[in-house]
DRENROTI-801978 format. One record per residue: x, y, z of N, C-alpha, C in turn. Coordinates in steps of 0.02 Angstrom, whole numbers, padded with zeros to 5 digits, always signed. Layout:
BEGIN
XYZXYZXYZ/...
! end
This chain:
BEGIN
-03656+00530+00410-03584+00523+00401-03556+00592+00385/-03520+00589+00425-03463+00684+00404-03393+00640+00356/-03428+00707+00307-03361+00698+00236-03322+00752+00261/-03225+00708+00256-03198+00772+00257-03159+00795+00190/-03137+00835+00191-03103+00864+00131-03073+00829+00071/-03064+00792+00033-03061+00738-00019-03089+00697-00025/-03145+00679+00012-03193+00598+00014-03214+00635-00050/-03237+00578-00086-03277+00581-00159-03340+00561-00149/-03392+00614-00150-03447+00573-00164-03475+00549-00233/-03524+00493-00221-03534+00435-00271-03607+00473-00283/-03625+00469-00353-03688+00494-00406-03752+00439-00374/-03792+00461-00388-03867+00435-00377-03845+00351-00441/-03818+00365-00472-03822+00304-00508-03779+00231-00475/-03762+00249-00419-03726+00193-00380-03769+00175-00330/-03827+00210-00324-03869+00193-00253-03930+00131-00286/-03947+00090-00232-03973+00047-00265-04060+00076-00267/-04077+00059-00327-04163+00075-00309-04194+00062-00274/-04278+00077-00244-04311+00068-00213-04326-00007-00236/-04363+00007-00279-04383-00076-00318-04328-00123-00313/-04277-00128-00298-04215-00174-00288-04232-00180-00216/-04210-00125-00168-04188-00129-00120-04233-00170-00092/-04287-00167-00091-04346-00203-00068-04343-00276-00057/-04327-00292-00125-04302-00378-00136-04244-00400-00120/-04197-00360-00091-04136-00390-00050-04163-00385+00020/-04198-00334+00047-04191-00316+00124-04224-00391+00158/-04268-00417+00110-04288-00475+00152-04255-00531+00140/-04191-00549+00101-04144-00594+00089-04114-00584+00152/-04087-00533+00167-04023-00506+00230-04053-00549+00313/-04006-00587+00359-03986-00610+00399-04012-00553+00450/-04030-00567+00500-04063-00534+00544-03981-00518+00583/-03967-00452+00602-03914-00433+00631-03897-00475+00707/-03833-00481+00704-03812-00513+00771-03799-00480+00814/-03806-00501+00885-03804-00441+00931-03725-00435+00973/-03754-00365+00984-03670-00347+00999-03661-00368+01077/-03590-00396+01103-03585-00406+01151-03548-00332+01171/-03533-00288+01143-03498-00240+01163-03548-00185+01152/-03541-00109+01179-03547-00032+01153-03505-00031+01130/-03523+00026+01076-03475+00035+01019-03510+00099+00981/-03488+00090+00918-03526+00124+00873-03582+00080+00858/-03621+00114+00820-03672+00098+00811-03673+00049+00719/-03709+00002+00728-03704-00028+00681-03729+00011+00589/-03702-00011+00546-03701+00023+00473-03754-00014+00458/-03790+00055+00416-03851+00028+00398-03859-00013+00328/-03928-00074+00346-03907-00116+00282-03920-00098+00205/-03953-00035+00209-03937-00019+00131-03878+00029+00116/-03857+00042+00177-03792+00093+00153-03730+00034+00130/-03729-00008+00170-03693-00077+00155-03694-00095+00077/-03753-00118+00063-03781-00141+00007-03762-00098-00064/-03755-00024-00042-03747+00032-00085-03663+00031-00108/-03634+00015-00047-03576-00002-00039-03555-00051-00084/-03583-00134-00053-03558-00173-00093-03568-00189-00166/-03609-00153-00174-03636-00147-00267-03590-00107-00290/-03574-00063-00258-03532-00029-00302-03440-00054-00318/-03440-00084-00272-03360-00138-00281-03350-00198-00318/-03449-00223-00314-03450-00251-00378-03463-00245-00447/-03481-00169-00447-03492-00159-00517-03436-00116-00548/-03411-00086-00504-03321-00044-00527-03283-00082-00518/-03274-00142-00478-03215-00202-00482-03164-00154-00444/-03164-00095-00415-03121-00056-00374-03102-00131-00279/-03030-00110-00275-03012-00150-00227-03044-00120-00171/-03084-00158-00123-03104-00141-00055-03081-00076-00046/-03013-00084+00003-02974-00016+00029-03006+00047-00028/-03014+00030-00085-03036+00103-00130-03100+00127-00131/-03108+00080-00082-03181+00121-00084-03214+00176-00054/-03243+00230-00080-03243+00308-00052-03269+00297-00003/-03227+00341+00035-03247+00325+00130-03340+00350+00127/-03376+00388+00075-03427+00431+00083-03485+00344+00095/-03452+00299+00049-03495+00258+00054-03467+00183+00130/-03439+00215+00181-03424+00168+00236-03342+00143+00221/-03343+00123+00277-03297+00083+00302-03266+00020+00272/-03214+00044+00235-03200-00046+00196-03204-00121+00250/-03153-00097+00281-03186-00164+00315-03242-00171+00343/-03282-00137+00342-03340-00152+00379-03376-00181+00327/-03379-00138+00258-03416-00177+00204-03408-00233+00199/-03301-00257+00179-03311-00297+00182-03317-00357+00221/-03353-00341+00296-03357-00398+00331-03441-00416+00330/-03479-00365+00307-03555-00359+00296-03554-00408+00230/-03522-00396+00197-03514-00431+00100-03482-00516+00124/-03452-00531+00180-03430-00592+00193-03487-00619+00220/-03522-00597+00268-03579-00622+00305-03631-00627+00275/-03648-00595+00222-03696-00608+00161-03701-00648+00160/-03641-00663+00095-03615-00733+00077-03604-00791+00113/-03605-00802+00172-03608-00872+00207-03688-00879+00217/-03734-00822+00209-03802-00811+00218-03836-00835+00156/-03795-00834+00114-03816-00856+00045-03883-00801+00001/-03849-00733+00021-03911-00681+00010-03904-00684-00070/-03835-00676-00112-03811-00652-00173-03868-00716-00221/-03830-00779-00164-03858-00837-00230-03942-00832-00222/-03975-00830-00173-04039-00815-00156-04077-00752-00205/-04038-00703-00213-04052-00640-00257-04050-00679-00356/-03988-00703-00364-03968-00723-00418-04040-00767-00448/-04063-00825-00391-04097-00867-00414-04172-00827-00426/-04183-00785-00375-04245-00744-00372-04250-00718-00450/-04199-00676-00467-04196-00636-00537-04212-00668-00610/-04170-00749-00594-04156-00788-00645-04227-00794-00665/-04285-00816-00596-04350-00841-00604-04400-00795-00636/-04384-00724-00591-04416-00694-00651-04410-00690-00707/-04341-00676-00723-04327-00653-00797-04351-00721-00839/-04348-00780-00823-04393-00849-00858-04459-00824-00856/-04487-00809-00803-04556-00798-00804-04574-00738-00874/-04535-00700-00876-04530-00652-00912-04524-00631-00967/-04461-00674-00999-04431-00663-01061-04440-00757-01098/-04451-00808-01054-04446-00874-01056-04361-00901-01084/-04329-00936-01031-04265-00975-01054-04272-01019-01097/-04229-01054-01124-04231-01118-01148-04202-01153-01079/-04205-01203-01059-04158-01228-01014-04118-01281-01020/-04170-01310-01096-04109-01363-01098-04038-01351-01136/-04056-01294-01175-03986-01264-01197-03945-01203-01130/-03881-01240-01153-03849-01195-01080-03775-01194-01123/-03751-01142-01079-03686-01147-01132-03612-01117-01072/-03566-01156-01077-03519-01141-01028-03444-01115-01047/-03434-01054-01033-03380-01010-01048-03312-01031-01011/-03250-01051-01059-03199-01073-01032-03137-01115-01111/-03082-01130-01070-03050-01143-01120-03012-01193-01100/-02991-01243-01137-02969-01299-01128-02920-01315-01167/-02847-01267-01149-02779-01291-01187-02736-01286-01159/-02658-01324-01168-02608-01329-01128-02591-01266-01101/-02564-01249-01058-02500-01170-01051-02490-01166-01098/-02465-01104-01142-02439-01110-01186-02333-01087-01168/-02338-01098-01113-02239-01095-01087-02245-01157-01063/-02275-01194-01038-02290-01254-00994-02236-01325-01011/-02215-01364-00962-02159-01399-00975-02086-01381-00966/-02041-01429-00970-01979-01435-00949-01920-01356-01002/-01960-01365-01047-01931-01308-01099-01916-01273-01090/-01976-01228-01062-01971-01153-01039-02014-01133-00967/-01972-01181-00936-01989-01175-00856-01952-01120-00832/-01959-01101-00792-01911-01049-00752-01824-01069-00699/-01797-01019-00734-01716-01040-00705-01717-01019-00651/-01669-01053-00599-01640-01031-00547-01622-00963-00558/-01617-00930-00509-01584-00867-00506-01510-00870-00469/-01492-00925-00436-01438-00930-00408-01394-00987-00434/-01336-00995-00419-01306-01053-00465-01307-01132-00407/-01302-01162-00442-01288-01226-00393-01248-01227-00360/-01170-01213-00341-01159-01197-00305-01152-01165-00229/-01217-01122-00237-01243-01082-00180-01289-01119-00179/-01320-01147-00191-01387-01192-00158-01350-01257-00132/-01269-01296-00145-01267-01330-00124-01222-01301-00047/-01188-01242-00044-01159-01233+00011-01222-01203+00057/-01293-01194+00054-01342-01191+00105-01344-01211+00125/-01343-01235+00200-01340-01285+00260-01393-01259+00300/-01433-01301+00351-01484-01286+00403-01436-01246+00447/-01465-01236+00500-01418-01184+00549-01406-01264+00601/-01354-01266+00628-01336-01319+00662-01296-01379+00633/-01278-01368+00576-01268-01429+00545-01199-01390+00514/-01116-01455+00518-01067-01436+00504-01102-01418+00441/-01031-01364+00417-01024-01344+00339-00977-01401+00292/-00991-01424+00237-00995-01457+00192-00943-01438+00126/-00877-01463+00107-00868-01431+00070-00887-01488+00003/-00924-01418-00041-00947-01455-00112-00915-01452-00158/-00877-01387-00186-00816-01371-00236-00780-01393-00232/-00755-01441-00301-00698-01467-00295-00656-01410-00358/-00596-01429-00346-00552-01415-00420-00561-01458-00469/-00523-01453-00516-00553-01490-00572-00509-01544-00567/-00446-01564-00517-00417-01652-00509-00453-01659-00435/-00524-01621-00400-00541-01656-00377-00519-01654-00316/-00476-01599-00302-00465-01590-00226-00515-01518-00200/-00534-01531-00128-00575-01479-00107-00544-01435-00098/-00556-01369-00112-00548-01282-00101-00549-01293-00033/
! end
């Protein structure tokens, strides 16, 4: 890949290890073939280098330094994963070791979340119109006579 003049390159600490890489490359989906010439397809650990790093900086796609590919390309490599089920395949792999390893409990599990009203929620402090009734009642579809809604106050129309 040619960097040009502002690409940022990314530290050895964003690249994934050997000992990692190993245990994803055989999760990954055997590439689909191209019906077209083109460029040439991105390679799957440059991908991988890629998508780790958007998940571990939480940086939006588009920000991602051109040094490490093509956003959309990542993210269409990071979509195809995921219907491949590589992430949850990796997740479960890790989980097993780390049981094998450190031993879980499993029957204790514990689930992060919160369970209380809105706290603006309801008729109270719902959100106002920005326009008055009035103008929402003289809106008409396109085709349809105009309507008069204002009256005076004995009730004759403006």
């Amino acid at each position: 890949m040619i960097l040009e003049e502002g690409d940022v390159l990314v530290g050895d600490a964003y690249q994934i290890p050997e000992r990692l890489w190993d245990r994803v490359k055989v999760l990954l989906p055997p590439p689909k073939r191209k019906k077209k010439s083109g460029r040439p397809r991105m390679d799957d650990r440059l991908a991988a280098n890629a998508i780790f790093y958007v998940l571990r900086t939480g940086c939006q796609w588009k920000a991602l330094p051109r040094s490490l590919g093509a956003p959309s390309t990542v993210h269409d490599r990071f979509q195809d994963w995921c219907k491949a089920g590589v992430f949850q395949h990796l997740w479960m792999k890790g989980l097993v070791e780390y049981d094998a390893e450190k031993r879980l409990d499993w029957r204790w599990q514990a689930m992060d979340g919160a369970m209380t009203k809105a706290p603006l929620g309801g008729k109270k402090h719902r959100s106002k119109p920005d326009r008055q009734a009035e103008v929402w009642n003289k809106a008409q579809p396109p085709g349809r006579r105009q309507r008069h809604t204002c009256r005076t106050r004995r009730g004759r129309r403006e």
